[in-house]
C-alpha positions in Angstrom: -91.6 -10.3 1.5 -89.9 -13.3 3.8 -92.2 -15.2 6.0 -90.6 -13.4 8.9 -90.6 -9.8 7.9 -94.5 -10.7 7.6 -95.1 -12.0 10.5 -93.3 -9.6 12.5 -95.2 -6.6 10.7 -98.6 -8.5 11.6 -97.5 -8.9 14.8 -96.1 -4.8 15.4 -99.7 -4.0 14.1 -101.9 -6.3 16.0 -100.1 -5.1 19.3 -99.8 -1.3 18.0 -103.5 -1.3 17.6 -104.3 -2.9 20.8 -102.0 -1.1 22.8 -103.2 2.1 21.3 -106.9 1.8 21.9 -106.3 0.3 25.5 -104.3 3.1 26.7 -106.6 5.3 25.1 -109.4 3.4 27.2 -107.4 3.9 30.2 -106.9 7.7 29.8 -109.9 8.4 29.0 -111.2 6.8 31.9 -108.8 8.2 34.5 -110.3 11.7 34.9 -114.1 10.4 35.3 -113.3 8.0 37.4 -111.5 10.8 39.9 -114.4 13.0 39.4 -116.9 10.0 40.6 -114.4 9.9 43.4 -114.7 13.2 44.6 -118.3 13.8 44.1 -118.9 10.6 46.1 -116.8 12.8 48.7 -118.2 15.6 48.4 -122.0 14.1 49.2 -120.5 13.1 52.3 -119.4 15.8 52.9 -122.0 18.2 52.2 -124.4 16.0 54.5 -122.4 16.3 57.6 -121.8 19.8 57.3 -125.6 20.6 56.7 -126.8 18.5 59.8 -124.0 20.7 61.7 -125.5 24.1 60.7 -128.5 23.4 61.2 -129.0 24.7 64.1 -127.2 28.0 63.1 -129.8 28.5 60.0 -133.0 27.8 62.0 -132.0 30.3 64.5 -130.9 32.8 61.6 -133.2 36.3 61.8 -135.0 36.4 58.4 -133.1 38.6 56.3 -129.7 37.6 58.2 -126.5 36.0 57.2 -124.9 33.4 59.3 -121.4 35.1 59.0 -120.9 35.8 62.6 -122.6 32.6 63.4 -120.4 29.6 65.6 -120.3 27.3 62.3 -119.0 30.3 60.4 -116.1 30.4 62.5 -115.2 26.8 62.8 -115.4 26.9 58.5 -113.4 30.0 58.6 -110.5 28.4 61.1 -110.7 25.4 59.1 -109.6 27.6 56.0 -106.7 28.8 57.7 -105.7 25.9 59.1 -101.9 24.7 58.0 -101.5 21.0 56.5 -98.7 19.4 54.9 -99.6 16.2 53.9 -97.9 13.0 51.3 -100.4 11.6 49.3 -98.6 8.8 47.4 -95.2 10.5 47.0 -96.8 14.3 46.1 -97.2 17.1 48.8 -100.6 18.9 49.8 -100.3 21.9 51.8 -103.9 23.9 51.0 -107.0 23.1 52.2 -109.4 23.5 49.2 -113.2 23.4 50.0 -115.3 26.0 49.3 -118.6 26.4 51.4 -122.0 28.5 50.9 -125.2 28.3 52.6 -128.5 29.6 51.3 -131.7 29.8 52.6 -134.8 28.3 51.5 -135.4 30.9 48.8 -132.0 30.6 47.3 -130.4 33.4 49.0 -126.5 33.4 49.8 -126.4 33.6 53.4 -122.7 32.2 54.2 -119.8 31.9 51.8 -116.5 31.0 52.6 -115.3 33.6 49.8 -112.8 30.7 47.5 -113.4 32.7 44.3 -111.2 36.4 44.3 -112.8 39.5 44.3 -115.3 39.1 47.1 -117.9 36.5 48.2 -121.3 36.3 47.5 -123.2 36.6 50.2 -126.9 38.3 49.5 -126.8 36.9 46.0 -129.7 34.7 44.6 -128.2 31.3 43.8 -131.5 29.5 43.3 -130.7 29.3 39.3 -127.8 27.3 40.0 -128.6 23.7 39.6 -126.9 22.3 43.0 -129.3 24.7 44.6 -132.6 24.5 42.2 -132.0 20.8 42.7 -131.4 20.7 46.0 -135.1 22.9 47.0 -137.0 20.6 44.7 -136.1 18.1 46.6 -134.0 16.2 44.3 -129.9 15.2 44.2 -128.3 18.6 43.5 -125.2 18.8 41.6 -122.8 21.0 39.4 -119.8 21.2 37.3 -119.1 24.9 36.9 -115.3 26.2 34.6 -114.0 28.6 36.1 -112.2 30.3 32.8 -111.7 33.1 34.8 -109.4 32.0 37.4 -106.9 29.8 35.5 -108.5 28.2 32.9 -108.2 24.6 34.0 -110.9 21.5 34.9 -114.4 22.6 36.3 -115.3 23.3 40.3 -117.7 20.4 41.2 -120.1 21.5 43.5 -122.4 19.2 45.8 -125.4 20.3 47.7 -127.1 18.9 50.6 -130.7 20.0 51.9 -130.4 21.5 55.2 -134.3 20.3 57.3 -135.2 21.0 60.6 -137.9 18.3 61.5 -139.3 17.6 57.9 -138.9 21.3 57.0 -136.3 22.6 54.2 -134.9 25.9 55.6 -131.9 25.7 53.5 -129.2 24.1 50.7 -125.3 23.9 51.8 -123.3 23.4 49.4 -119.6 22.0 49.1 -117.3 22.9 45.9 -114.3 21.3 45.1 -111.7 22.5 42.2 -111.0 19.7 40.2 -107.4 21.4 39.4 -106.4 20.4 43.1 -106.6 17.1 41.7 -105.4 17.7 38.9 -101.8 16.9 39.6 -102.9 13.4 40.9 -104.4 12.5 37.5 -101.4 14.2 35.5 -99.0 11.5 37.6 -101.6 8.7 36.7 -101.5 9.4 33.1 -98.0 9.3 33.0 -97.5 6.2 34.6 -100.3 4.5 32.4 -98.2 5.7 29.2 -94.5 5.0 30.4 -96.0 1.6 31.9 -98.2 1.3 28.2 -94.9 1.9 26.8 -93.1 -0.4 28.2 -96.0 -3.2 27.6 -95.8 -2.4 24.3 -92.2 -2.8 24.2 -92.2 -6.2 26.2 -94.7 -7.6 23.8 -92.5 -6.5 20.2 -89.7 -8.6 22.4 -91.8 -11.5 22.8 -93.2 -10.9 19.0 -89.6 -11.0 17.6 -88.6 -13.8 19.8 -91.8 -15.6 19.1 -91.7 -14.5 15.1 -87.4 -15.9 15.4 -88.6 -19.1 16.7 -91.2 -20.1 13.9 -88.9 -18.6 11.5 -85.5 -20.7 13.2 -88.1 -23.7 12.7 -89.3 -23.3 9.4 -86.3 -22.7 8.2 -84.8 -26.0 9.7 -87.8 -27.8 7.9 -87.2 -26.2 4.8 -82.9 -27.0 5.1 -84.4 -30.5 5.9 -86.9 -30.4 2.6 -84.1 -29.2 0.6 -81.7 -32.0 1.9 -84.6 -34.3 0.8 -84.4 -33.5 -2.4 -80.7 -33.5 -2.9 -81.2 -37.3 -1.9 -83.3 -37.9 -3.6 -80.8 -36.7 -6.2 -77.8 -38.5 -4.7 -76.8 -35.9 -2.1 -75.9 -36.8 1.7 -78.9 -38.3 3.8 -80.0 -35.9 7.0 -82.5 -36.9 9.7 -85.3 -34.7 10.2 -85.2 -31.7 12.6 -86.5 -32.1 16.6 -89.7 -29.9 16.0 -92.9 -29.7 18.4 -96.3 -29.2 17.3 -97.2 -28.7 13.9 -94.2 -28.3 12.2 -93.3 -31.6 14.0 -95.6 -33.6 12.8 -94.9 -31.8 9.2 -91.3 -33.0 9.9 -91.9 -36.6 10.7 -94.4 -36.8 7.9 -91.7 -35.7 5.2 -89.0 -38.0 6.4 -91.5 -40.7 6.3 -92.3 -39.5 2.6 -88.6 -39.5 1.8 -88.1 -43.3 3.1 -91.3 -44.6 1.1 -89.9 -42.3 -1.9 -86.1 -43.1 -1.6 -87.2 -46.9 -1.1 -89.6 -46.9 -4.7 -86.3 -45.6 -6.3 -83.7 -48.0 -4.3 -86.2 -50.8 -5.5 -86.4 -49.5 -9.6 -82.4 -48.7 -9.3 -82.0 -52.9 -8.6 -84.7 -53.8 -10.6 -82.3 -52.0 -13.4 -79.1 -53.1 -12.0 -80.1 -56.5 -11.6 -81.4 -56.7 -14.8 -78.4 -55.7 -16.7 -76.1 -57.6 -15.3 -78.2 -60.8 -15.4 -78.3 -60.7 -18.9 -74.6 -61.2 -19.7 -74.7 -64.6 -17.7 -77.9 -65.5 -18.9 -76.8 -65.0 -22.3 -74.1 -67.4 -22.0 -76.2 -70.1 -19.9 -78.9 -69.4 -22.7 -76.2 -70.3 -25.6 -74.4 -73.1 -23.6 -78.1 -74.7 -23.5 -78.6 -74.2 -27.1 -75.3 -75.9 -28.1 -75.4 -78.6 -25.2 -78.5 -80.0 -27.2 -76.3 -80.3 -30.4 -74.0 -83.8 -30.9 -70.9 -82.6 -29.5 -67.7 -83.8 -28.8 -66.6 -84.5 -24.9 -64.3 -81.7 -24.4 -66.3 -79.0 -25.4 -69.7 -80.3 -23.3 -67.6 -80.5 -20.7 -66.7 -76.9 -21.4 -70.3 -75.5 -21.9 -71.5 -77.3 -18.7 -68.5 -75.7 -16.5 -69.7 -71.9 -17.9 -73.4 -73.1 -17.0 -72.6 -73.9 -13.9 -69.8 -70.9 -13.2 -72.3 -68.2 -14.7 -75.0 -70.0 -12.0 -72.5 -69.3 -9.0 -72.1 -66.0 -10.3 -75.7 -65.1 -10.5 -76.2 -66.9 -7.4 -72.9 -64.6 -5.9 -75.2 -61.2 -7.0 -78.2 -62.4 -5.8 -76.8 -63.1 -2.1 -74.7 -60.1 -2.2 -77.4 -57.7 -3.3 -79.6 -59.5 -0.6 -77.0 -58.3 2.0 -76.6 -54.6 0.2 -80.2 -54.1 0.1 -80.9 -55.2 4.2 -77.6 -52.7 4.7 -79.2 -50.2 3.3 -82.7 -50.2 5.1 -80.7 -50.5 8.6 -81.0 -46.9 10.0 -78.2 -47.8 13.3 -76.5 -51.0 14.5 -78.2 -53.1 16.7 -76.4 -55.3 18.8 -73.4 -53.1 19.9 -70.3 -54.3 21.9 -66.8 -53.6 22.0 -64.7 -55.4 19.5 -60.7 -56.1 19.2 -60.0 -55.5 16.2 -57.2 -57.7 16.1 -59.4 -61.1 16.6 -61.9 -60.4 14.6 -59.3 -59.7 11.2 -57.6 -63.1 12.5 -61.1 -64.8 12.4 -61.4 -63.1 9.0 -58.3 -64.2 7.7 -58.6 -68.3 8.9 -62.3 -67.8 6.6 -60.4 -66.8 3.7 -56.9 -68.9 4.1 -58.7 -71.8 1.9 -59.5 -69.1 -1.0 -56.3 -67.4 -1.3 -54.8 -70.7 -0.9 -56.4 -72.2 -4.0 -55.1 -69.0 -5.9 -51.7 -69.4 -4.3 -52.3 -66.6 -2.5 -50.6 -65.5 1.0 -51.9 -63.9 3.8 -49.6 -61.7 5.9 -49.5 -59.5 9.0 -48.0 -56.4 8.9 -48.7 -54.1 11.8 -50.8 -55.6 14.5 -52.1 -53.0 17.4 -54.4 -53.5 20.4 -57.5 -51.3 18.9 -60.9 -51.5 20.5 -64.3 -50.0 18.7 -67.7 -49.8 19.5 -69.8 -51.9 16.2 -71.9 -54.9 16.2 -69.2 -57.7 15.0 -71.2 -59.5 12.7 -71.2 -56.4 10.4 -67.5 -55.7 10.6 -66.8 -59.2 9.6 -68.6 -59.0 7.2 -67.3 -56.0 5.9 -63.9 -57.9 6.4 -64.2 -60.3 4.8 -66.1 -59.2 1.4 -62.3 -56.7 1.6 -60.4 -59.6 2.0 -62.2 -61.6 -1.0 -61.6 -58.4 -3.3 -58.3 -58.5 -2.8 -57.7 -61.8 -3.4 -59.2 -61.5 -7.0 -57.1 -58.6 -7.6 -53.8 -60.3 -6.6 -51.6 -62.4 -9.1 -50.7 -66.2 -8.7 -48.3 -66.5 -5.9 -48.9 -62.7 -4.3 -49.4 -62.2 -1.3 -51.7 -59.6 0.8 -50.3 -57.6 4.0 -52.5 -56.7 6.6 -52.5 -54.3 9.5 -54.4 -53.0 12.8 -53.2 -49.6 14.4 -54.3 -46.8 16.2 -54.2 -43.3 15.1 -54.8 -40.3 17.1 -58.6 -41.5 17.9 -59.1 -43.5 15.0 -58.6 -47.5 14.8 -57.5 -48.3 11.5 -57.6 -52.0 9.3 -55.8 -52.1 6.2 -55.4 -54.4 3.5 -53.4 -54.1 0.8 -52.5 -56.6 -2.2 -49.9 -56.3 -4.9 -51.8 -57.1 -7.9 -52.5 -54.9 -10.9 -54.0 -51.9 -8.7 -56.9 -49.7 -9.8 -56.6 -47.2 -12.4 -57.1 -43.0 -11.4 -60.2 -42.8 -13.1 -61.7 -45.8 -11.4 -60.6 -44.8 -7.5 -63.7 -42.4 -7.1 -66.2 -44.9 -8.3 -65.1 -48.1 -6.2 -68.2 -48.7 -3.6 -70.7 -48.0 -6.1 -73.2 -51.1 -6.3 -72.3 -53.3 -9.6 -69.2 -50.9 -10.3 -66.3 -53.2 -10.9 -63.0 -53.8 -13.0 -61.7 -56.5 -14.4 -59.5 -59.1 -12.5 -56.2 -60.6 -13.3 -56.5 -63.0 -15.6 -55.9 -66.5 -14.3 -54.6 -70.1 -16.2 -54.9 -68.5 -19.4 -58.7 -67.4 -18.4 -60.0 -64.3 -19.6 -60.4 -61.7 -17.1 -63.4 -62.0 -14.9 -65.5 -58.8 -13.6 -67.0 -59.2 -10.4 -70.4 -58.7 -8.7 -69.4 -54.8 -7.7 -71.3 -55.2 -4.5 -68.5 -56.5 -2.2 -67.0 -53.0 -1.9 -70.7 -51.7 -2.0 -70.9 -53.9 0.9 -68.3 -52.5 3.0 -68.8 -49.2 2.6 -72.4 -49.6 3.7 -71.0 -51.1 7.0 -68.5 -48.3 7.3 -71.4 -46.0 7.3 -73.2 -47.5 10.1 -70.5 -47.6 12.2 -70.0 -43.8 11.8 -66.8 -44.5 9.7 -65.3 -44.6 6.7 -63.9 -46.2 3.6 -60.1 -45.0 2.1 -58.8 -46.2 -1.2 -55.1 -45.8 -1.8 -53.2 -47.0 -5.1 -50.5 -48.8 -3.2 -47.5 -49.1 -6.9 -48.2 -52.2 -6.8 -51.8 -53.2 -6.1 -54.5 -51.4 -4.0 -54.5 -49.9 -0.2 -57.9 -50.3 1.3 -58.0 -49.1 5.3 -61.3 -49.2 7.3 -61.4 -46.5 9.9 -63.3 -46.8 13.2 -63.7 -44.2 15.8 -61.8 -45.6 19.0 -64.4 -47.0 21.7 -64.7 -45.5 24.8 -63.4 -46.5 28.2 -67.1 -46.6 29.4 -68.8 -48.8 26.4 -69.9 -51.9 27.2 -68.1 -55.0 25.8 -68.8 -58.2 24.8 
């Protein structure tokens, strides 16, 4: 199962469970919490109406009933009295209390009749706990079903003592049907579970946006891990993701792994590079030795000491180069930006290299010159400039000649050289910018053909890379095409 199927299952059930046991909380709470509610009314109640017929009871003729008595009436007339009144949105139009009055021996003496069938005056209600209560002297209180009637909640009854001086003549007692309220607590309900609903549904949004989110970021870190490894195995370098937290830190600490990791193998790939080709020189500096010790003839010491010293420059020519390669490499963005003409700084390349291609009888030509700005830090371009000129000046025969150009195209500044020697072969085009991949030169006074360092190239590609650019090799029939392409600076860069 994915990471985010699990964590979006854990989170459903976590939130399920919790939403299901607080609504449960919450209904099971509602209709207690009403019935407090109306029994705290109904105390009140019951109290005032007991200190009003008092006077009514203690005048009462033993073995009377207060029906025909003034509070009678006013009970009776309240009864009948019309209401129509909103309560939150829903309409009441009954007036609901029901009110009996016994005496101190538990006979029913008043009863405003809320039951069908009758009321009950003369009946003996001192079993009934509002009223047992109630002439103990004690709270008196009672929740009674009526089944008979409609089957719904219980009548809460209240009872109140009714004294004259310090003297109990009597209980009054106030009943309310809780089905009256009923409708209240029904609304209630359903608000708690559409509102419960709705919770619940807001909080599986914020789960699956919350469970997209670590799932969006993991994913980039393990894209990132992935592209790790593929450098490690040669594939395209990526920086690591713009995480918070965690997954952040988890980030930053596998892209420093990755630099400590691709720097042991950049270090054992020159330690191997290095070595092999420093032991074809060697060899021959080693055998020149030997045979410089023997008695030998002018000519030929002369000889041996010119390879000494040309397979010195040469080892001296990788050591320098790879110097500069391996700095290139370690650079992660260019430094000391500015604006740069292209145009000047190929001319500043060209008068460096005018002594070189001279000595091989060499020319150096313009072919296309443009106005092309780019943004790059000039040192590196002419460096990359000049390492392309030097190649193709050991790749052009005696009395060639190179062309250069600078143009513009579309957004793109472009630098081309191109000389008219013996060109690369097909196989070889794909390989050229490889560290110590190189072909043989032309041969030159009847020398043998010479292989370069096979960093010069390396070199300029490198550059090309840090400037956000890029390297094209073209067979040109004759020689090689070599163009450098820059992204055109803008307007608003700064220049030097």
């Amino acid at each position: 199962m994915k990471l985010g199927l699990r964590l979006l299952l854990g989170f459903f059930l976590i939130t399920g469970i919790a939403a299901f046991f607080v609504l449960r909380v919450f209904a099971a709470e509602i209709r207690p919490s009403v019935a407090r509610v109306v029994e705290d009314m109904l105390v009140d109640t019951a109290n005032i109406l007991a200190e009003l017929v008092e006077d009514d009871l203690a005048a009462m003729p033993a073995g009377g009933t207060l029906e025909t008595g003034h509070f009678a009436q006013r009970v009776r007339e309240y009864a009948e009295r019309p209401v129509d009144a909103r309560i939150w949105g829903m309409s009441k139009q009954s007036l609901d209390y029901r009110v009996y009055v016994t005496d101190a021996r538990g006979r029913v003496v008043l009863d405003t009749g809320a039951r069908p069938g009758g009321v009950a005056i003369g009946q003996d209600y001192s079993r009934w706990r509002d009223v047992a209560l109630t002439l103990k002297g004690q709270y008196g209180a009672r929740a009674t079903r009526q089944v008979e009637v409609d089957g719904q909640p219980s009548v809460l009854y209240v009872a109140a003592p009714i004294r004259q001086g310090a003297r109990l003549i009597g209980v009054l007692t106030v009943a309310k049907p809780m089905s009256t309220v009923q409708k209240f607590i029904d609304r209630a309900e359903r608000e708690i579970l559409v509102k419960g609903l709705w919770l619940l549904g807001l909080s599986l949004l914020v789960g699956v946006l919350v469970t997209a989110w670590i799932v969006w970021s993991v994913r980039r870190l393990r894209d990132f891990a992935q592209h790790v490894e593929l450098g490690q195995r040669g594939g395209e370098r990526v920086q690591a993701p713009e995480l918070s937290g965690e997954l952040g830190d988890l980030a930053r600490a596998m892209e420093a792994m990755r630099d400590r990791l691709e720097d042991h193998e950049h270090v054992e790939h020159m330690v191997r590079a290095l070595t092999h080709e420093l032991k074809s020189p060697l060899a021959a500096i080693g055998g020149a030795a030997e045979l410089l010790h023997d008695d030998l003839p002018a000519h030929d010491r002369h000889a041996f000491a010119t390879q000494v010293q040309d397979q010195a420059a040469r080892m001296q020519r990788l050591v320098e180069r790879l110097l500069e390669l391996s700095k290139l490499e370690h650079r992660r963005r260019l430094e000391h930006l500015a604006v740069v003409d292209l145009a000047p700084c190929v001319e500043t390349a060209l008068a460096q290299a005018r002594g070189r291609a001279e000595q091989r009888e060499v020319s150096l030509q313009w072919q296309q010159r443009e106005q092309a700005a780019v943004l790059g830090e000039p040192e590196l371009m002419h460096l990359a400039m000049s390492n392309l000129l030097d190649n193709a000046i050991d790749f052009s025969w005696p009395g060639g000649r190179i062309e250069v150009s600078v143009r513009r195209e579309g957004a793109q500044a472009l630098f081309t050289v191109r000389d008219h020697g013996p060109g690369v072969p097909d196989y070889a085009l794909a390989r050229l910018g490889e560290r110590f991949y190189s072909t043989p030169r032309p041969a030159v006074a009847g020398e043998p053909p010479r292989k370069g360092t096979g960093l010069g190239l390396a070199i300029v590609r490198q550059v090309m890379q840090l400037h956000g650019g890029d390297v094209v090799w073209a067979p040109a029939g004759p020689g090689l095409a070599v163009t450098l392409r820059w992204p055109l600076a803008t307007p608003s860069a700064p220049s030097t």
